[in-house]
Wavefront OBJ file of the C-alpha trace (Angstrom):
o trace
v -18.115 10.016 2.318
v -15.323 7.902 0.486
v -16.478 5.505 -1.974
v -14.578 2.165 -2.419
v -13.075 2.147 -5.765
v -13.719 -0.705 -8.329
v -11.386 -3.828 -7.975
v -9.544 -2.763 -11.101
v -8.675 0.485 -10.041
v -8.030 -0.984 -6.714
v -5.661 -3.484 -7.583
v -3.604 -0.919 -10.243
v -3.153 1.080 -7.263
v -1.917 -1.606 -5.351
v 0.250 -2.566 -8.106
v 1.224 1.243 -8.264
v 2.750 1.054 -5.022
v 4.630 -2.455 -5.214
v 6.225 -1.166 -8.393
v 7.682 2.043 -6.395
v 8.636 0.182 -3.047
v 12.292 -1.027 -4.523
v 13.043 -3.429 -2.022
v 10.394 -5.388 -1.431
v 10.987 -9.379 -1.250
v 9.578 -11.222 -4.315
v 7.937 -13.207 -0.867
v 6.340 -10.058 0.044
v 4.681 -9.343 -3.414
v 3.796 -12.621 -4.065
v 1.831 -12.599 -0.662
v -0.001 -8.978 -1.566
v -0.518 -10.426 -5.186
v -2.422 -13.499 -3.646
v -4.870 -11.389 -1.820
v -5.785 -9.255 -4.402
v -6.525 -12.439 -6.646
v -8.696 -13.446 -3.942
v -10.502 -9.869 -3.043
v -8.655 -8.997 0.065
v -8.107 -5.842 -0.857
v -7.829 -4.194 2.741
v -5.487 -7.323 3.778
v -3.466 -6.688 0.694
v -3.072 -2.877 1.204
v -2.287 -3.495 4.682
v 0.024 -6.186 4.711
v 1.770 -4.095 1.630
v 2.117 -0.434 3.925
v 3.320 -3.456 6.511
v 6.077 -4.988 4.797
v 7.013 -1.565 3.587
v 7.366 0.246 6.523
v 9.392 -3.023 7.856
v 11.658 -3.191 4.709
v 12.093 1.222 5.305
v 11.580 1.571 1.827
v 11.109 4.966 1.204
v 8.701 5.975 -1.162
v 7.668 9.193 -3.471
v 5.511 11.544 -1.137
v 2.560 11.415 -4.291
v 2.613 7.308 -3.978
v 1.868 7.808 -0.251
v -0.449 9.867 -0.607
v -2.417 7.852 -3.083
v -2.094 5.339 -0.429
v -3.537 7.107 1.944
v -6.345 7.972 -0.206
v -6.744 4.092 -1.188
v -6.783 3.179 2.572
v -9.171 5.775 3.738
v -11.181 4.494 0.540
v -10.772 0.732 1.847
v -11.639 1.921 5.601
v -7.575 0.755 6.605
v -6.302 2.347 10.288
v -4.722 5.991 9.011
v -1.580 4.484 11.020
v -0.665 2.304 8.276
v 0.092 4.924 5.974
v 1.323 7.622 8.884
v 4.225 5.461 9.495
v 5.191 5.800 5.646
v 6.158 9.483 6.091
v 8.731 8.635 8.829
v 11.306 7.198 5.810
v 10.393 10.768 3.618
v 11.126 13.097 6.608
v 14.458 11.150 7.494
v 15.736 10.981 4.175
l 1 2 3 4 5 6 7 8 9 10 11 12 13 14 15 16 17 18 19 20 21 22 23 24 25 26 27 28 29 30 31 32 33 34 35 36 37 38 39 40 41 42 43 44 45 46 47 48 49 50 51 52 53 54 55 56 57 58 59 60 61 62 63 64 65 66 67 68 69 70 71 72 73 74 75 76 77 78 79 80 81 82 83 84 85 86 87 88 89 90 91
């Protein structure tokens, strides 16, 4: 069983991953930094592996796989992070 992490490791994750998706619209962080002020940390993670996979910003294979461990941890659908891979295995 996965335990949820604290809200401060949480949101440095979060933060982890907006600082490696280069590309992503100041709108688009603003919006995943609002959530996380308010809690929403499952909204925030998945409108962030959203916007990502919109944007086809490729990312490093270890920062999606931390994502997938800080979904599974959140209880996010495992197709949020899935469709990450798609812009590793094309590049």
């Amino acid at each position: 069983m996965t335990t949820t992490p604290a809200p401060e490791e949480t949101t440095v994750r979060l933060h982890t991953a907006m600082d490696a998706a280069v590309g992503l619209t100041p709108d688009d962080i603003s919006n995943v930094q609002s959530l996380i002020d308010v809690g929403e940390f499952l909204v925030a993670f998945e409108t962030l592996c959203t916007q990502i996979y919109e944007w086809e910003i490729r990312l490093e294979p270890d920062v999606i796989r931390d994502l997938e461990g800080l979904g599974t941890a959140l209880g996010a659908r495992r197709e949020l992070t899935d469709h990450l891979w798609e812009d590793v295995a094309g590049a």
